[in-house]
N, C-alpha and C positions, 0 to 999 in steps of 0.2 A: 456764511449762512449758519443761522444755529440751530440744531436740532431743541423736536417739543420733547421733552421724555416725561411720559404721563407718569405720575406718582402711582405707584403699586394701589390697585382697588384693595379695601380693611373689608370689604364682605366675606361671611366663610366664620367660621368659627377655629378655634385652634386646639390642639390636640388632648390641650389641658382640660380643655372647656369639653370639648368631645367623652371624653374619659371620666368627665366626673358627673356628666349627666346620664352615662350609661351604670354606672356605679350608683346611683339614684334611684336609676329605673329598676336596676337589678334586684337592690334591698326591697324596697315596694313589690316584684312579683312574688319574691321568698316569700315575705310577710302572709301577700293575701293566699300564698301555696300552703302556708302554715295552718291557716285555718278554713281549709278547702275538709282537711277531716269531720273538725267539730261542727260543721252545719252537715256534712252529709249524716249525721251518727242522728243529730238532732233533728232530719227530716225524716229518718228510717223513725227513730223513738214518737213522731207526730203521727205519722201515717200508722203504728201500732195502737198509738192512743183513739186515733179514728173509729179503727176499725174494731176495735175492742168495746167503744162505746155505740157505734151501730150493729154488734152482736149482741148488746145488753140490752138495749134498747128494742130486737126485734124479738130475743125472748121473753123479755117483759111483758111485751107487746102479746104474744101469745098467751102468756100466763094470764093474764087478765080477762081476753076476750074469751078462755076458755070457761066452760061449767066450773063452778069451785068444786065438786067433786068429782071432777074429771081431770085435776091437777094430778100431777105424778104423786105417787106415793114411795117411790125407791129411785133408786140412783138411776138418773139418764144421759145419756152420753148423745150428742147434735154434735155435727159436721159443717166449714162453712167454708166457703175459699175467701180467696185474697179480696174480694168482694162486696163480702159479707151476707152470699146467699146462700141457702142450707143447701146442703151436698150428699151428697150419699157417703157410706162409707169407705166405701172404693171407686170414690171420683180421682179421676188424674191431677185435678184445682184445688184439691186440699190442702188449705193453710190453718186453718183451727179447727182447735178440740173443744168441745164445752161439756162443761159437767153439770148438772144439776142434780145436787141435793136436797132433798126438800125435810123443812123440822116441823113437823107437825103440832109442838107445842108452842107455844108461842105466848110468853107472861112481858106484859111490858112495864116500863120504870112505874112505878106506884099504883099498879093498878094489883087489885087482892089477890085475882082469880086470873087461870087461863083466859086468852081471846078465842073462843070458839068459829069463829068468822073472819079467822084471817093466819095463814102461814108464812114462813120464813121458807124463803128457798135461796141458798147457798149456792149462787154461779159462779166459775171457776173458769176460769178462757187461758188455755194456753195457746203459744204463736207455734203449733207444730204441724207438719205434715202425717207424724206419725197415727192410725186409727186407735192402736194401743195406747197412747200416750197415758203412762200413769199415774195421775194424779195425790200427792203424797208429800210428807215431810221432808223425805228424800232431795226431791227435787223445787222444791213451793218456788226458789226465786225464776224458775221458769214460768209460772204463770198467774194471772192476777185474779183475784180473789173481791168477788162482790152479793152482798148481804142485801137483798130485796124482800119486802113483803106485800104479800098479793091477799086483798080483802076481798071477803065477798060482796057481790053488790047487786046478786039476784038471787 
């Protein structure tokens, strides 16, 4: 009587094979852990450019629809949270500072004479909680700096 002896099943992978797909795997998660920083730094840097340009845009926005001789004539200081809606100065949600300067003279490229009907006002947005925040040479690459003119148009 002769025994069957079944050949050894090749399914299964072997230890070689095992080991060098986990060494695969493993460079591949370092890689995408390596640049797990630079998108987060670059979503913080987008989400400041947001909100920076929706606080420019809604003081603008005021600037405009207000009387031209009811613009600010000295340094004003607005409050805004992480939001981008005006805040008091001793709101709990304070993330920006804004400053507005405004220049009253205002002579543009080749033109003779002052523009009597139209000012420059100098917004200045820094990313702080602080209400103090002070604005200056000191400190400038804290916060950014935008140059608007607001015309009269009544």
């Amino acid at each position: 009587m002769k025994l069957l002896i079944k050949p050894r099943s090749q399914a299964g992978f072997s230890l070689v094979e095992v080991t060098l797909a986990v060494a695969i795997a493993a460079l591949a998660i370092i890689t995408l852990l390596g640049l797990l920083p630079q998108g987060l730094e670059m979503a913080r840097k987008t989400a400041l450019m947001i909100n920076d340009s929706n606080i420019l845009a809604q003081v603008t926005h005021d600037m405009e629809n207000a009387a031209f001789d009811k613009l600010p004539t000295s340094i004003v200081k607005k409050y805004y949270n992480d939001q981008g809606r005006e805040v008091q100065q001793d709101a709990t949600d304070l993330a920006f500072v804004v400053e507005i300067e405004p220049q009253q003279v205002v002579a543009l490229p080749k033109a003779e004479k002052t523009q009597p009907y139209m000012r420059r006002m100098v917004i200045r947005i820094a990313a702080s909680s602080t209400p103090g925040f002070v604005f200056g040479t000191d400190n400038a690459p804290s916060y950014v700096t935008f140059n608007q003119l607001i015309a009269k148009t009544r």
